[in-house]
C-alpha positions in Angstrom: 56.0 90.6 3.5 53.2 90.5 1.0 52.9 87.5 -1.2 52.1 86.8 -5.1 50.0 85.2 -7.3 51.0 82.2 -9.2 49.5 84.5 -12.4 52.6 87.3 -11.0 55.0 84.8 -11.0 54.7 83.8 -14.6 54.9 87.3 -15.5 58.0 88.5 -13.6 60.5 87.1 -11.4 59.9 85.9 -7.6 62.2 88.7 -6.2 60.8 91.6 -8.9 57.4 91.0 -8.4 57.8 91.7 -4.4 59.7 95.0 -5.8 57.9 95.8 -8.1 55.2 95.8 -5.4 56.3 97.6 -2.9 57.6 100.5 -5.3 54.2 100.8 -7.4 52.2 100.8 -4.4 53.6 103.3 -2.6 54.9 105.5 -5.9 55.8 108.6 -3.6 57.8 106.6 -1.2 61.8 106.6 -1.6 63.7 103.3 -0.4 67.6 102.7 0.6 69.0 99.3 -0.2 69.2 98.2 3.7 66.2 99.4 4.5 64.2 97.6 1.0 66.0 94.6 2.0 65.0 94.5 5.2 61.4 95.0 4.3 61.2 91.8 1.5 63.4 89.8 3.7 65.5 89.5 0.8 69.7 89.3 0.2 70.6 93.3 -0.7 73.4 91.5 -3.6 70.7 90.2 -4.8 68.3 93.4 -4.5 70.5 95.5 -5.9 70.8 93.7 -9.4 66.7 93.7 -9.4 67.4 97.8 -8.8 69.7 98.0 -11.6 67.5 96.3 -14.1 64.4 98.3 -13.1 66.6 101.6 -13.2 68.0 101.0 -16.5 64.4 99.8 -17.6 63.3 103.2 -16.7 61.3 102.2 -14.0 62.9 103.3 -11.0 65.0 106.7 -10.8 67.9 106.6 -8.1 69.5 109.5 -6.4 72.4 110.5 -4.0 72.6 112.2 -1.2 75.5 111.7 0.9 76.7 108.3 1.2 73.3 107.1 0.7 71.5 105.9 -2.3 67.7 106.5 -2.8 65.9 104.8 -5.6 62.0 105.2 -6.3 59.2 105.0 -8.8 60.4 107.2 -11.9 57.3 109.5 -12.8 58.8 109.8 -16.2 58.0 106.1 -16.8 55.3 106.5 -19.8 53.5 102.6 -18.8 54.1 103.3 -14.7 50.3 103.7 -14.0 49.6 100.4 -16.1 52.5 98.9 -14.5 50.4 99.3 -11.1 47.1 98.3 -12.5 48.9 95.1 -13.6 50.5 94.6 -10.1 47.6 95.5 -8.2 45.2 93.1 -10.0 48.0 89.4 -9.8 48.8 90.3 -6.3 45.5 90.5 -5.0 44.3 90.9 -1.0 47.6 92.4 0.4 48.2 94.7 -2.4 44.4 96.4 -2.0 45.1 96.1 1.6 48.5 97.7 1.6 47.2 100.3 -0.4 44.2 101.2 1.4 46.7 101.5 4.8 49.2 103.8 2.9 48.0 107.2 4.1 48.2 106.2 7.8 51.3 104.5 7.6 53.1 107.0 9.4 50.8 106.5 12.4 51.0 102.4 12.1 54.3 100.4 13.8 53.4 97.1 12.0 50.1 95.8 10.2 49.5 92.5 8.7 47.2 89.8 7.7 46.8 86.8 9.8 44.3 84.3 10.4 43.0 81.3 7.8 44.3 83.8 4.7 47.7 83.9 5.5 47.9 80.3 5.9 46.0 80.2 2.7 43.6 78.2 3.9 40.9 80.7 3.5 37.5 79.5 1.5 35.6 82.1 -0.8 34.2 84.6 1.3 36.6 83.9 4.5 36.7 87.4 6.6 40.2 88.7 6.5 41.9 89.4 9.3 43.5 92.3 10.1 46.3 93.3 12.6 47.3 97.0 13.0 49.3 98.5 15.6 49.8 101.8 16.1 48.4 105.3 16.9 45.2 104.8 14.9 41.8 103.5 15.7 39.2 101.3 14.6 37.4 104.9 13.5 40.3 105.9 11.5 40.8 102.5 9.5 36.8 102.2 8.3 36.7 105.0 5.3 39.7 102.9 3.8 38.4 99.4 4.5 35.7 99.5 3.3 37.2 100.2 -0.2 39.2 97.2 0.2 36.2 94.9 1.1 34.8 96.3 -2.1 37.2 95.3 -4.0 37.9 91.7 -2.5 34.5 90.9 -2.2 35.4 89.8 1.5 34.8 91.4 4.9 38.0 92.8 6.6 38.2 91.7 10.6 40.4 94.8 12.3 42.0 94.3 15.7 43.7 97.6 16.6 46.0 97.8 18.9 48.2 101.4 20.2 52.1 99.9 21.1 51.7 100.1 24.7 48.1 98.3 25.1 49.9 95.2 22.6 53.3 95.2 24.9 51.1 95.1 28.0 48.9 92.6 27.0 52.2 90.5 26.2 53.6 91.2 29.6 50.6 89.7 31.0 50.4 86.9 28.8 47.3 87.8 27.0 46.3 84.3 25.4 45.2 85.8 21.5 48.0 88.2 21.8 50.7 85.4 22.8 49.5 82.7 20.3 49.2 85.2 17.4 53.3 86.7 18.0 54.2 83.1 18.1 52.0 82.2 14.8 54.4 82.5 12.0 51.7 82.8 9.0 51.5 86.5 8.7 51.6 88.8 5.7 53.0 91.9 6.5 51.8 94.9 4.2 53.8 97.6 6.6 56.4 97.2 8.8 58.0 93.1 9.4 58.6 90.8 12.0 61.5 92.8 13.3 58.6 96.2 13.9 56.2 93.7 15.4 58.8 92.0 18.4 59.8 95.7 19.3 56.3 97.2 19.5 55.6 94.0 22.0 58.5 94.4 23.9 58.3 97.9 24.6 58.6 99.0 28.1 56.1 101.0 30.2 57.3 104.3 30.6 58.7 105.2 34.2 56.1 107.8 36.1 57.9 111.2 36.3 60.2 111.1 40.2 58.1 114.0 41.5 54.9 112.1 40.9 56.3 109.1 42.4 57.5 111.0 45.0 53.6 112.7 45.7 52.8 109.3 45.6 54.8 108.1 48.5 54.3 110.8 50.4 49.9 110.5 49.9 50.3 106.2 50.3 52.5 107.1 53.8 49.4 109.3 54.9 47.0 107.1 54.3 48.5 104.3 57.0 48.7 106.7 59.4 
């Protein structure tokens, strides 16, 4: 869940500003009311009047299809691009962040800041650390980190983890992996809490019968 300025929350609302956010920064992305809510963390009554206001602003577009309703940046909007600016500059790390992860987000379960900047204990020039988990390596994330630590001035600390090496390590009670799923200061810029407990409960997948089988049959060999 990525978290505001106090210089965002004069200018808009609490609820808006995460919104606003999350629609700007991602301006090709369309979002259903469940699945927006689920992402802020936020009441979808209360969502969906922030939705009407910014669709009637002219902010937002919506669209039907089926029984579902889509809403997303409108590209009509003649101040969208300073609208972003704006965003982007009050909202700070997890905005550049989120935005720098945005073209591999379909490869990444769940990535998030941890570490002394979520608990906004950070000093000037504290490294930011950086969870992602997923199909992606440490190679792929470099080109667009090192944007971000041009823009925040600060060093960004990647641990990268594919699904089945973070459940594993869980399973066997990895100490860094158990104490930061149990650390509650995180900022999520994709995915949430719900992404991160599935990706570290995920089962190891069952070896195909036949193999298991050649197995057997090599093991009962060998004790002969």
């Amino acid at each position: 869940m990525i978290k505001v300025s106090s210089t965002g929350a004069l200018l808009f609302p609490h609820v808006r500003q995460r919104v606003l956010a999350t629609f700007l920064l991602h301006p090709k992305r369309e979002w259903y009311l469940s699945e927006l809510a689920r992402q802020l963390g936020c009441a979808p009554a209360h969502l969906h009047r922030e939705l009407a206001l910014l669709v009637k602003a002219g902010i937002l577009r919506r669209r039907t299809e089926g029984r579902q309703v889509y809403f997303a940046p409108d590209p009509a909007c003649p101040f969208l691009p300073e609208l972003a600016a704006l965003i982007r500059k009050t909202m700070g790390i997890p905005v550049i962040l989120a935005t720098a992860l945005e073209p591999l987000r379909n490869r990444i379960a769940c990535a998030f800041i941890y570490g002394s900047v979520a608990r906004q204990q950070e000093q000037s020039g504290s490294d930011i650390d950086l969870m992602v988990v997923g199909d992606v390596t440490t190679m792929d994330l470099l080109p667009a980190l090192a944007k971000a630590e041009k823009e925040t001035g600060r060093p960004v600390n990647p641990t990268v983890y594919p699904v089945d090496e973070l459940a594993e390590k869980n399973r066997q009670g990895n100490h860094f992996v158990r104490a930061l799923l149990a650390d509650p200061a995180k900022v999520f810029l994709i995915g949430a809490v719900d992404d991160l407990k599935e990706a570290a409960s995920r089962r190891p997948a069952k070896a195909p019968q036949d193999k298991q089988a050649r197995n057997r049959r090599t093991t009962g060999r060998s004790r002969r």
